[in-house]
C-alpha positions, 0 to 999 in steps of 0.5 A: 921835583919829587926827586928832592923829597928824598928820605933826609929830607922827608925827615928834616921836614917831619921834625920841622913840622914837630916830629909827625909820622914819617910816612905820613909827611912823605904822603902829605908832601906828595899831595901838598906838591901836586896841588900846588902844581895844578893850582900854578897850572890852574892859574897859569891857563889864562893870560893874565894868570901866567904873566903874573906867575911868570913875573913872580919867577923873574923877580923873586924866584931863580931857584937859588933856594933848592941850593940849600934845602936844608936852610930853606926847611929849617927857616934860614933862607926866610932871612936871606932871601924873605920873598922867594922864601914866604910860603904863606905868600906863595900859597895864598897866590896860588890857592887863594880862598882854597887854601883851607879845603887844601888842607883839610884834603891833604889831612885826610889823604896823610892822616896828619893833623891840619896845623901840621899839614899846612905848616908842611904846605908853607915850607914846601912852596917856596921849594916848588916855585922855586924849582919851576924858577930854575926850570924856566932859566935852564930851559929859557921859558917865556910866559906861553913856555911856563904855561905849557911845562905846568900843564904838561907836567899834570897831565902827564902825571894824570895819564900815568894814574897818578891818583894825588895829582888826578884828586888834586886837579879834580878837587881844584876845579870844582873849586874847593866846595869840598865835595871832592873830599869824599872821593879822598875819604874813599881812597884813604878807606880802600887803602891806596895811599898806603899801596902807593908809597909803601915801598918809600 
């Protein structure tokens, strides 16, 4: 997945959202992609939870949008195909009444503002449910597979120190009460985000 947030598309996607700073859509989509990921996971652990996200992937989501990235950013596939492309459906889905403390995390670890950083959110939903639509038909994934490729994937990515997939967790289990925001606050001020993608 984070193989397509390549640099031409960072840069399509800091114009769409009104020309930001490079470097600070390249973070805030980071961010906004391993949130997304714990919160499908989060959801995903429970029965009931992976059976409604494995029948929006049958319905809405074949992966068919991450054939045209550029469509899908610049708001072409919303005409084509409006249900796997309504990021704001999509995120209400899977953050619920999160969203807003989202946001506000993903501001303070990017430095974009929060109308920026939630109209990148809205964009790049559809791009994640729809690469987690690909993977459950190339792979042949039942509901019990999507649940075990979503948690895999984030601990693999915890272990491996990834600290915006470890925050991201965190601050959705405490359930967005925000207390996690001060852990980021502390990050953003010890300058790791600008270590981690300094080489991007």
């Amino acid at each position: 997945l984070q193989g397509h947030l390549d640099d031409t598309v960072v840069d399509q996607l800091s114009n769409q959202i009104g020309g930001a700073d490079r470097q600070q859509t390249a973070t805030a989509a980071q961010s906004i992609v391993s949130t997304l990921l714990s919160g499908l996971a989060k959801n995903a652990s429970t029965p009931e939870g992976a059976a409604s996200l494995n029948n929006a992937l049958e319905r809405d989501h074949d992966g068919s949008l991450l054939n045209n990235l550029m469509g899908l950013i610049g708001g072409q596939a919303a005409e084509q195909n409006p249900r796997a492309a309504n990021g704001a459906g999509i995120i209400s889905h899977i953050l619920g009444d999160r969203q807003g403390g989202v946001i506000d995390m993903v501001s303070k670890m990017s430095g974009l503002d929060s109308g920026k950083t939630s109209n990148l959110m809205t964009t790049l939903a559809p791009m994640v449910m729809s690469m987690l639509g690909q993977q459950k038909r190339q792979q042949g994934l039942d509901v019990e597979g999507i649940a075990g490729l979503l948690n895999g994937s984030v601990n693999q990515q915890r272990q491996a120190g990834n600290p915006l997939m470890d925050m991201a967790t965190r601050f959705l289990d405490k359930d967005g009460d925000g207390s996690a925001l001060d852990d980021v606050a502390n990050m953003v001020g010890k300058g790791l985000f600008g270590k981690l993608f300094g080489g991007k």
